[in-house]
C-alpha positions as CSV (number, residue, x, y, z in Angstrom):
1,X,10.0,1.5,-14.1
2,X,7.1,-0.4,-15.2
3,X,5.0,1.8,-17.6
4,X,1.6,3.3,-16.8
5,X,-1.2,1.3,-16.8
6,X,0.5,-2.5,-16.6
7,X,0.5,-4.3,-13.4
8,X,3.5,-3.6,-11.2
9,X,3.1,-6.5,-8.2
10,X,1.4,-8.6,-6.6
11,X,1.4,-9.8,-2.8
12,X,-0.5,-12.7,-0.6
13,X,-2.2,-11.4,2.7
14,X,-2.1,-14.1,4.7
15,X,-2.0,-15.4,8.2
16,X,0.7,-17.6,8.0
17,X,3.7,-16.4,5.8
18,X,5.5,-19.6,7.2
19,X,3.2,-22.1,5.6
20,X,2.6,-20.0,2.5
21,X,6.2,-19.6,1.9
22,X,6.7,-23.3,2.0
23,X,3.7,-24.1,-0.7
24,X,5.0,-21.4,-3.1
25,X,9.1,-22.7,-2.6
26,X,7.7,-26.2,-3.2
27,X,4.8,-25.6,-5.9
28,X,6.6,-23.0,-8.1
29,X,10.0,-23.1,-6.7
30,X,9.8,-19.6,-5.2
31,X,12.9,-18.4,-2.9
32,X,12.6,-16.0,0.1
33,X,14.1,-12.7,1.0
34,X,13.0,-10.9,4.0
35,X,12.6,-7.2,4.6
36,X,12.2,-5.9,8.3
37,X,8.6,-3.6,8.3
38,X,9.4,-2.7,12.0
39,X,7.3,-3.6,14.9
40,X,8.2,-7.5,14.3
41,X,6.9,-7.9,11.2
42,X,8.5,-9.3,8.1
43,X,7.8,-9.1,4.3
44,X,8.8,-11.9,2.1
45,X,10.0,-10.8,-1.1
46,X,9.4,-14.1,-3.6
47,X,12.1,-14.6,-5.9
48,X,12.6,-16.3,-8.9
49,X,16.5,-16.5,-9.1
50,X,17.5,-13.0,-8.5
51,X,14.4,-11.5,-10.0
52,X,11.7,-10.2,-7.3
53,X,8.0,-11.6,-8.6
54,X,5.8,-10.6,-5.3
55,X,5.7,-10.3,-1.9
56,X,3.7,-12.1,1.2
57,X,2.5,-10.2,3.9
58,X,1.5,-11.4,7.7
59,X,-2.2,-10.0,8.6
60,X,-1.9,-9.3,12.0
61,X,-3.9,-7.1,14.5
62,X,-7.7,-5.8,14.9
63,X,-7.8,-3.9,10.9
64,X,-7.4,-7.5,9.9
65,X,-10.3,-9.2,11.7
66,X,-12.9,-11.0,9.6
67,X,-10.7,-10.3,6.1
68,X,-10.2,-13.8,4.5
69,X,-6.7,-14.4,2.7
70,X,-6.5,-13.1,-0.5
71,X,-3.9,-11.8,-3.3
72,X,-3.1,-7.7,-3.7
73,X,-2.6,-6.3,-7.1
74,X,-0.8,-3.1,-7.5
75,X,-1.5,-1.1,-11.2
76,X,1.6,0.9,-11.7
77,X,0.3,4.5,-12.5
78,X,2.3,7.5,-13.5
79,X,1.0,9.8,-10.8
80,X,-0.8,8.1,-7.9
81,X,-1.9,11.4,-6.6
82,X,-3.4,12.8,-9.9
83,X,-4.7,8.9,-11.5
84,X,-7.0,9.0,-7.9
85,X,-8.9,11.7,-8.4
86,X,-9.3,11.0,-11.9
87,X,-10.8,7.5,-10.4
88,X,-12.5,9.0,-7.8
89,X,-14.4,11.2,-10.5
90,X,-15.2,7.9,-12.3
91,X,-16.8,6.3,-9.3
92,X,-13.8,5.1,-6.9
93,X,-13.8,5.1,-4.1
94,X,-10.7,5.6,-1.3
95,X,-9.6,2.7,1.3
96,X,-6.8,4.4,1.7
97,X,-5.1,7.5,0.8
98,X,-1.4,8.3,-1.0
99,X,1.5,6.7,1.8
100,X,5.1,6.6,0.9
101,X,7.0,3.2,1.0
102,X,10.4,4.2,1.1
103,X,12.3,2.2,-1.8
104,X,9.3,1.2,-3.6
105,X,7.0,4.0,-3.9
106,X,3.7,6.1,-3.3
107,X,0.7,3.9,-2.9
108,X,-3.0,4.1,-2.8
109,X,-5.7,1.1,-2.2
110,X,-8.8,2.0,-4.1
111,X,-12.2,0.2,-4.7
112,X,-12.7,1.0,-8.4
113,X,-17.0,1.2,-9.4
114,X,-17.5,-2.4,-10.2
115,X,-16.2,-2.9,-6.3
116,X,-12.9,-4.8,-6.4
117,X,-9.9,-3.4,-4.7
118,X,-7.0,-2.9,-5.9
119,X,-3.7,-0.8,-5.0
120,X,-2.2,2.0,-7.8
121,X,1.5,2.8,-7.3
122,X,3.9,4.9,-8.8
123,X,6.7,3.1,-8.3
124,X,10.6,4.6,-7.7
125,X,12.8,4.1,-10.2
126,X,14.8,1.2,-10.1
127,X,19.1,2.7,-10.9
């Protein structure tokens, strides 16, 4: 598992994982695997040989309108639950609360004081 406080991954929002996945296979020599999300959408996993480095992720429907393309960081915490409300006391505030990603782990996107977002995960641990 990665250890508290470094960065655990990172995923593109875009609107078209198609043209994305092409720049990043020719630009950095990224491969593809995909990961059924249900209800038709797909999440690229980028590889670099066997090793997963990020994902890319298709914005799609109305939660999505007017948010340009952008990159996702995730900060790997130890407890998602617990590191919130310690970040919420410091001046954090929720986008969205503790969800469960089966396979990867429990999540949280916060906007920390200074008023970037960014996601905390504990992540499951990889056997």
């Amino acid at each position: 598992m990665t250890q508290h406080g470094h960065f655990h991954w990172n995923e593109l929002m875009t609107r078209d994982a198609e043209k994305m996945k092409s720049f990043y296979a020719d630009a950095v020599g990224w491969t593809f695997d995909d990961m059924d999300m249900g209800n038709g959408q797909t999440y690229w996993i980028a590889m670099v040989g066997e090793t997963p480095v990020g994902g890319i992720f298709t914005m799609a429907g109305p939660d999505f309108d007017g948010v340009p393309e952008y990159w996702m960081s995730y900060l790997s915490v130890d407890d998602v639950d617990a590191a919130l409300e310690k970040a919420k006391a410091g001046g954090a505030s929720v986008m969205r609360e503790p969800f469960d990603v089966p396979g990867v782990g429990r999540i949280a996107i916060l906007r920390e004081p200074g008023g970037a977002v960014i996601g905390w995960m504990t992540p499951v641990e990889m056997s």
